[in-house]
N, C-alpha and C positions, 0 to 999 in steps of 0.2 A: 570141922565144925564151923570154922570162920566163912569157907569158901559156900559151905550152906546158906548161911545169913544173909549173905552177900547178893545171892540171885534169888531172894528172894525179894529183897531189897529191891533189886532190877527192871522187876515187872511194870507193863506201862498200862493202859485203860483195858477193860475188859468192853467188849462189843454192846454190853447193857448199856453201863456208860457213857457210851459214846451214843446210841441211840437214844437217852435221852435228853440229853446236850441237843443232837439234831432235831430232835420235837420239839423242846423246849425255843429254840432259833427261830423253826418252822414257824409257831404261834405267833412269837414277836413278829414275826417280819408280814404276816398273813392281818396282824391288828392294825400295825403299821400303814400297809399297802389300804385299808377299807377307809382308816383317819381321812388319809392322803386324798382318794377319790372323793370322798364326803367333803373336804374344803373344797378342791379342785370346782367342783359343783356350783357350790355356795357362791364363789368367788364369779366365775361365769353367771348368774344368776344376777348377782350385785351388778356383773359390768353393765349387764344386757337394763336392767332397772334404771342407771343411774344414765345407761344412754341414752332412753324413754324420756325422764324427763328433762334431757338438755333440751330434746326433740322439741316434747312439749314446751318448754321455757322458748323456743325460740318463737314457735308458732304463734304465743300468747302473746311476745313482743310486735312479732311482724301484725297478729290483728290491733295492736294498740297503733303502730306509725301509721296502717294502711287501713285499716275498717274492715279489713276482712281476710279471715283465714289463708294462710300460705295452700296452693291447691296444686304446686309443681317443685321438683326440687331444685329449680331454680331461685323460684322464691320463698325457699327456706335460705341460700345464699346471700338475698339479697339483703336478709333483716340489717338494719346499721347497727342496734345496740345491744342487741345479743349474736353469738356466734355459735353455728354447730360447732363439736369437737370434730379436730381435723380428721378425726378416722371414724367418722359418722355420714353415711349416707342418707337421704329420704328413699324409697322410691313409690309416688302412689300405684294405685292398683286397683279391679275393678275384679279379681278371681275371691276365691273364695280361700282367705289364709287358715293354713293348717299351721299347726305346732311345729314348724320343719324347720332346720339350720341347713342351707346349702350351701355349697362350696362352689358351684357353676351356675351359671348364667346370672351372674348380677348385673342385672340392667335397673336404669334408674325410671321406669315407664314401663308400665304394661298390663299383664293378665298374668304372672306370678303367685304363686300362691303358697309361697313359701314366707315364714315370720320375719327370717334373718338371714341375710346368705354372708359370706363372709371369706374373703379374698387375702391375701396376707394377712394385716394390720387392721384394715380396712372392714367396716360394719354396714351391710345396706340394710334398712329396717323397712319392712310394706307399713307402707300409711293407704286409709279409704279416704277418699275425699266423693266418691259419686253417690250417687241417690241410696237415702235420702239424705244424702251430707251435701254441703255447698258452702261457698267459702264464707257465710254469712253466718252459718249453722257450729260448724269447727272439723275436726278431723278427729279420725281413730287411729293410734300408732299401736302397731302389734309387737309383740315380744313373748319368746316363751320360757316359762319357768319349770326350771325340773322338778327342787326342791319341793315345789307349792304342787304334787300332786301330777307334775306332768301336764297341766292345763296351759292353755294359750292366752294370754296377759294380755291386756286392752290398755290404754292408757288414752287419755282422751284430752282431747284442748278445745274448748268451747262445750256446747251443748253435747259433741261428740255425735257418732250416726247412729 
C-alpha cells in the first residue's frame, strides 16, 4: 500500500500542462515583441523630428547672420551660433523625395530622392532649396514618419517651397 502512494506521488506534468505553460509564454513573448517594435518606431520617428528641427534651427540662424537662406551643405556648416548635430547631414536636391530611408549612396548634392539615407551613425537629410525656393524665399527639409500614417514630413524654414 505504501509503495502505491509513493508513485503516485512521483508523477511529473502531463502534456496538457505543459502545453498550456508553452501558449500561455507564446502570447507573452508575441505582446512583448509588437510593445517593442511600436517604441522602436516612435523612438526613430522622434529622432528623424527632432533632427528636422536642429536643421531648421540652423537654417533660421544662418538667414539671421547672412540674409538669406543656407542653399548648400556647406553653408549649413558655416552658421557661427547655431550648430548642426554631429551626425546630421543636409543634402539639397532637385529629385522628387519619396518617403524612402537608404542605406547607399549618401551624397550631400544631387538628384536623390530619398527622405533620409543613413550610414552608421550618421543622418543625411534632402533639403529643396530650387524653384520655386531661393535662398531669400527659405528651404523644405524632408523626413518621413511611420507613426503619422507612413506620410512624408516636410518641415520648412522661411516661407518654405
Amino acid at each position: 500500500m505504501l509503495l502505491r502512494n509513493r508513485i503516485t506521488l512521483d508523477r511529473g506534468f502531463t502534456i496538457v500542462e505543459l502545453l498550456i505553460v508553452i501558449v500561455i509564454i507564446a502570447i507573452l513573448a508575441a505582446i512583448t515583441i509588437v510593445a517593442y517594435t511600436n517604441i522602436s518606431t516612435r523612438a526613430a520617428d522622434s529622432a528623424y523630428t527632432a533632427d528636422t528641427n536642429a536643421i531648421r534651427k540652423v537654417a533660421e540662424v544662418y538667414y539671421t547672420e547672412n540674409g538669406s537662406y543656407p542653399i548648400s551643405a556647406a553653408n549649413f556648416t558655416a552658421a557661427t551660433t547655431a550648430k548642426m548635430p554631429s551626425n546630421v547631414i543636409v543634402a539639397p536636391t532637385t529629385g522628387t523625395v519619396t518617403n524612402t530611408v537608404a542605406t547607399t549612396g549618401c551624397g550631400t548634392t544631387g538628384t536623390q530622392t530619398w527622405a533620409v539615407c543613413t550610414s552608421g551613425s550618421t543622418k543625411t537629410y534632402s533639403i529643396k532649396v530650387n524653384a520655386p525656393c531661393s535662398a531669400t524665399v527659405g528651404i523644405n527639409i524632408y523626413y518621413p514618419q511611420t507613426v503619422a500614417g507612413g506620410a512624408l514630413q516636410t518641415a520648412k524654414a522661411g516661407a518654405g517651397c
